[in-house]
VOGU-3710 file (C-alpha; in Angstrom, 3 decimals, decimal comma):
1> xxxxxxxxxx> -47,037/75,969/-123,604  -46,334/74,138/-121,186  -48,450/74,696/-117,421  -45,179/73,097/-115,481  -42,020/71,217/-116,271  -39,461/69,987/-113,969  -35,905/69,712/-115,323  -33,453/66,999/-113,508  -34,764/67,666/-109,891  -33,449/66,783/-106,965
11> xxxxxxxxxx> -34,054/66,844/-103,174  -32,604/65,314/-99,571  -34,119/66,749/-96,206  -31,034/65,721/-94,424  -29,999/62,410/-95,103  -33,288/61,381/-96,552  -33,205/61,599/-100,217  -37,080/62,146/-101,425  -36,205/63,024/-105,467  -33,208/62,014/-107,715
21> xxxxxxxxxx> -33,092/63,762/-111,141  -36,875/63,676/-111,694  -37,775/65,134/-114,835  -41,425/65,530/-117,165  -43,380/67,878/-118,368  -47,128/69,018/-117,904  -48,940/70,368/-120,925  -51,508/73,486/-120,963  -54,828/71,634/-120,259  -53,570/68,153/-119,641
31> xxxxxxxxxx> -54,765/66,363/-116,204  -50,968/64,722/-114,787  -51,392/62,311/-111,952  -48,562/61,795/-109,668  -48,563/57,791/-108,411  -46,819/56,086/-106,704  -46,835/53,999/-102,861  -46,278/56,599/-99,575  -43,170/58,017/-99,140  -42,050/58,322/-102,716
41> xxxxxxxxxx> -42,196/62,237/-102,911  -45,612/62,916/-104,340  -46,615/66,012/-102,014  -42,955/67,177/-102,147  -43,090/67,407/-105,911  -46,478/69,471/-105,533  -44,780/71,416/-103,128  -41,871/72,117/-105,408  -44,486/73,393/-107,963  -45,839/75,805/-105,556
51> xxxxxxxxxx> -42,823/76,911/-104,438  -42,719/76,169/-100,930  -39,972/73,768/-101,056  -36,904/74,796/-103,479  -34,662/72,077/-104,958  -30,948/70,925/-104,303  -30,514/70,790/-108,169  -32,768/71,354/-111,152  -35,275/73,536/-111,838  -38,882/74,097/-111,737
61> xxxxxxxxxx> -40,793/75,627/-114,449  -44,529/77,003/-114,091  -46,333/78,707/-117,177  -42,454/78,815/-118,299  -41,420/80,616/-115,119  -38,300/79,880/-113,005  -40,337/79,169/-109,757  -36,900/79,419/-107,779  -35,833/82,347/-109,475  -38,841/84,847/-108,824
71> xxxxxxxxxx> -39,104/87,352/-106,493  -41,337/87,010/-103,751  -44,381/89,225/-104,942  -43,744/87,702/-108,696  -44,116/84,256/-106,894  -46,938/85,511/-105,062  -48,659/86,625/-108,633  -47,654/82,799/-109,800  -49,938/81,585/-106,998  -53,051/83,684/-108,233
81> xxxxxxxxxx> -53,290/80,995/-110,986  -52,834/78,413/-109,263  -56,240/76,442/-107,177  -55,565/74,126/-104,490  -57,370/71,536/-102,749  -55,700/70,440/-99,822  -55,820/66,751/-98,059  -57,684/67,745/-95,341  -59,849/70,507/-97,163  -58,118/73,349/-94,742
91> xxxxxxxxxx> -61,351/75,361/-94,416  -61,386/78,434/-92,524  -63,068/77,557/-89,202  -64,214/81,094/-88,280  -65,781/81,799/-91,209  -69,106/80,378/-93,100  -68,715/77,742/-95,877  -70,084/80,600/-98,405  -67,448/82,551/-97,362  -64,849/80,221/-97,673
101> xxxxxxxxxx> -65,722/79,748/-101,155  -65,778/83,305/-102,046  -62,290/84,139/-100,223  -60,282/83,698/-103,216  -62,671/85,337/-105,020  -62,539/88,951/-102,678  -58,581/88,244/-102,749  -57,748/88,543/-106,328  -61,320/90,029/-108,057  -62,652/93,021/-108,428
111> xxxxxxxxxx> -65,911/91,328/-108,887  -69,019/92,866/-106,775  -69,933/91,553/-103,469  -73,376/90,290/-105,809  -71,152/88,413/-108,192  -69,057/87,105/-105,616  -71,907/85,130/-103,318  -73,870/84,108/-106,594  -70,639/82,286/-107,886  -69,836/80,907/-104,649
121> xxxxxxxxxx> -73,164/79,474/-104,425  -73,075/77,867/-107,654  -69,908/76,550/-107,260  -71,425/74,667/-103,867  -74,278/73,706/-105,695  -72,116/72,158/-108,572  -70,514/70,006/-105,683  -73,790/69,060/-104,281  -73,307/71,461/-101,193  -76,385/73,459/-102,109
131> xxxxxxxxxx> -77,922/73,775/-98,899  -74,374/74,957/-96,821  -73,224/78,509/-97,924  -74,605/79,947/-94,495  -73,606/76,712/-92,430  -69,947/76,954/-90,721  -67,276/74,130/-91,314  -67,571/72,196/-87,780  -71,075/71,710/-89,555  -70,150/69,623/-92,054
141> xxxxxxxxxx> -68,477/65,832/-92,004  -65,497/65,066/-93,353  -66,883/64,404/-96,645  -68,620/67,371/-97,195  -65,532/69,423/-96,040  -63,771/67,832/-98,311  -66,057/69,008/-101,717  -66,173/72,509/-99,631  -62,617/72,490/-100,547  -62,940/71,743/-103,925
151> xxxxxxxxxx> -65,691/74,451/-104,300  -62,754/76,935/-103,280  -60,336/75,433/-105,320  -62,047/75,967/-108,813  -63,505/79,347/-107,526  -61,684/81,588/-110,223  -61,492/78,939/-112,305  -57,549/79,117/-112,214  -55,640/77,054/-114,831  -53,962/75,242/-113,115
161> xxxxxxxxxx> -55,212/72,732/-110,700  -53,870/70,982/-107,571  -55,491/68,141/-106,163  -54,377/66,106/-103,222  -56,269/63,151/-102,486  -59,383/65,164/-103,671  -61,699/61,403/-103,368  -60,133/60,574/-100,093  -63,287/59,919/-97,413  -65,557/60,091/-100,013
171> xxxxxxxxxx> -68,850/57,661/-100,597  -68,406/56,123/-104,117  -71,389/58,339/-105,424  -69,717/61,961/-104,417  -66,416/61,137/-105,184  -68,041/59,773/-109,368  -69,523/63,305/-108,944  -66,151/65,394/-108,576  -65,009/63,412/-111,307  -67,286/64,248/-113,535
181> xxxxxxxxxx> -66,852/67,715/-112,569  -63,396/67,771/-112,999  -63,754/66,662/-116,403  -66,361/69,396/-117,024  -64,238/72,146/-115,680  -61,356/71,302/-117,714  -63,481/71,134/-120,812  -64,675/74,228/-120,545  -61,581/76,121/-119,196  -58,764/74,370/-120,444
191> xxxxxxxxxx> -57,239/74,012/-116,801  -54,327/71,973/-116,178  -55,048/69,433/-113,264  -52,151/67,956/-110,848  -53,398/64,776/-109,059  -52,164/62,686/-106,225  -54,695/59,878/-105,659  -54,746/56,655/-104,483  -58,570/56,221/-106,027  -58,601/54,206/-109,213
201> xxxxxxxxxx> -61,807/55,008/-110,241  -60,806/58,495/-110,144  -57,385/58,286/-111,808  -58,636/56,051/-114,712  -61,505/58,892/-115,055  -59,567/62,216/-114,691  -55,931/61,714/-115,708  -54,265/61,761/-119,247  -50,703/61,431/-118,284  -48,620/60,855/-115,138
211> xxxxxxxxxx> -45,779/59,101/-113,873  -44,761/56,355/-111,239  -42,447/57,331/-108,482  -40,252/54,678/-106,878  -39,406/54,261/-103,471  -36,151/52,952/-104,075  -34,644/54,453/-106,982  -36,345/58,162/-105,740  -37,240/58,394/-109,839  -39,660/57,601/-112,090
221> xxxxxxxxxx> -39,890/53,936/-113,175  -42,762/54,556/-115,537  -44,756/57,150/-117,999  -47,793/57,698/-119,500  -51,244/57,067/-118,453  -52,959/55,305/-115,674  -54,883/53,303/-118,103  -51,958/52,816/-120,262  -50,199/51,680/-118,009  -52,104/49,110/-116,404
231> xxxxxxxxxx> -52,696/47,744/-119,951  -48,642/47,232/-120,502  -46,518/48,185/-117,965  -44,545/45,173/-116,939  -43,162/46,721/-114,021  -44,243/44,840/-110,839  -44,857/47,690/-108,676  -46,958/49,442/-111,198  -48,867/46,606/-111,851  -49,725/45,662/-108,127
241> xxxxxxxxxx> -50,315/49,788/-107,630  -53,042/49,669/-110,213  -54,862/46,261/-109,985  -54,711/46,442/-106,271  -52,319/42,961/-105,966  -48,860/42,964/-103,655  -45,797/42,608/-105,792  -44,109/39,089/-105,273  -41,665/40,051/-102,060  -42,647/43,530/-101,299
251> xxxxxxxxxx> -42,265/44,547/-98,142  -44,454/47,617/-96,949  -43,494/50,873/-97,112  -42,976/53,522/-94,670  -43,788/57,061/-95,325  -41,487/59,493/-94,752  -41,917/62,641/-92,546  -41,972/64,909/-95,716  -44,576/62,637/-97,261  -46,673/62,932/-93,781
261> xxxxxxxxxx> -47,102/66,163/-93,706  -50,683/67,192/-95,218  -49,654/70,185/-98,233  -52,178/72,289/-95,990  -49,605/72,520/-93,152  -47,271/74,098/-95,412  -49,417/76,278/-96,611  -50,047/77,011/-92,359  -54,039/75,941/-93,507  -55,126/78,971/-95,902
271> xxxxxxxxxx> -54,580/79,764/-99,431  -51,446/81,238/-100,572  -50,440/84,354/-100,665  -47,027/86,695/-101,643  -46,684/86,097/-97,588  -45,935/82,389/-97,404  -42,855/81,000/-97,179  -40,681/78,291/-98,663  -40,255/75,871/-96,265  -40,460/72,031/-95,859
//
């Protein structure tokens, strides 16, 4: 089965075109890896998945669901599968890290209050946050934030995965550390993982499949793995994405507005629930 497919998608915000007739799929269990320069519709497509953003053609499939075609509380249900870490971590400020770990948890479990804390501190200590359950967010650095996030994300071990920019303002130690995590996590739960990265390391480590999106032609120009890719892909954009070169006459690009805007402002900076809704 597979955890999401896209089928000929396509989407403008006015006179900005951000997607042309994307289409791939995304396997039960398989980590997918979006790449691709800023601006090319990477958070838009994750956005699509979620469902906050509908498209102006195609369709969006998750776990073989019509995303656009489900009620609101049937969408909302979707979302209980789904774990998210956001760009900018999107922590609740008033409350403890501890008890932004176990949020999700009190949300959609019936687990005891016991269960609850003792998972959310073992999820901290598994990203090296041992220390922090009682500490509150404006505690923490960036950094730390950032694995409190991740903590969250992989709370109810959901299977399916969202990761965006999950290494970004991490030391090179931490961010090997989520990797290996990662990897761990999908081993033993089968969890699909979506990830938008700009971290080699990471992408070479994590992801088994993914695509290239283009700038230009608003499609994919290329398929398959990072590593695969960088071993033939002849494509000059690919290649100076993943060996860190500038293509022969590139000129830089711009991101768009839709590509600026962190995912957590869409989600209005908590976790989703049968209450959000679909906007850009």
């Amino acid at each position: 089965m597979n955890a999401v497919r896209f089928e000929h998608v396509s989407k403008r915000f006015g006179a900005l075109a951000v997607l042309n007739d994307v289409s791939f799929e995304i396997p039960q269990g398989q980590a997918f890896c979006l790449l691709g320069r800023s601006g090319t519709g990477k958070s838009v497509t994750l956005r699509h998945i979620i469902g906050l953003v509908q498209p102006d053609s195609g369709k969006v499939f998750v776990e073989e669901q019509d995303i656009g075609a489900l009620s609101r509380r049937n969408l909302g249900e979707v979302r209980t599968h789904l774990g998210f870490l956001f760009q900018n971590a999107a922590l609740f400020d008033s409350m403890s890290v501890g008890d932004n770990v176990a949020f999700p948890m009190r949300r959609h479990t019936k687990w005891s209050d016991r269960d609850i804390r003792d998972r959310a501190a073992k999820k901290l200590a598994d990203v090296g946050l041992e220390t922090a359950y009682d500490k509150m967010p404006a505690d923490l650095s960036g950094g730390m934030k950032k694995r409190a996030g991740l903590a969250r994300a992989i709370a109810t071990e959901p299977p399916l995965l969202f990761l965006d920019e999950p290494s970004a303002g991490l030391d090179p130690i931490s961010s090997k550390r989520l990797d290996d995590l990662m990897l761990e996590l999908r081993r033993r739960t089968g969890a699909a993982v979506v990830l938008v990265s700009h971290e080699l390391p990471s992408l070479f480590a994590i992801a088994d499949d993914g695509i290239f999106l283009d700038a230009d032609s608003k499609q994919p120009i290329a398929h398959g793995s990072p590593r695969a890719l960088l071993d033939a892909s002849s494509h000059p954009t690919v290649r100076a994405f993943l060996t860190r070169e500038e293509p022969p006459g590139a000129v830089g690009a711009s991101p768009t507005q839709a590509e600026r805007t962190p995912l957590r402002s869409s989600l209005a900076s908590t976790p989703v629930t049968d209450d959000d809704t679909a906007s850009p």
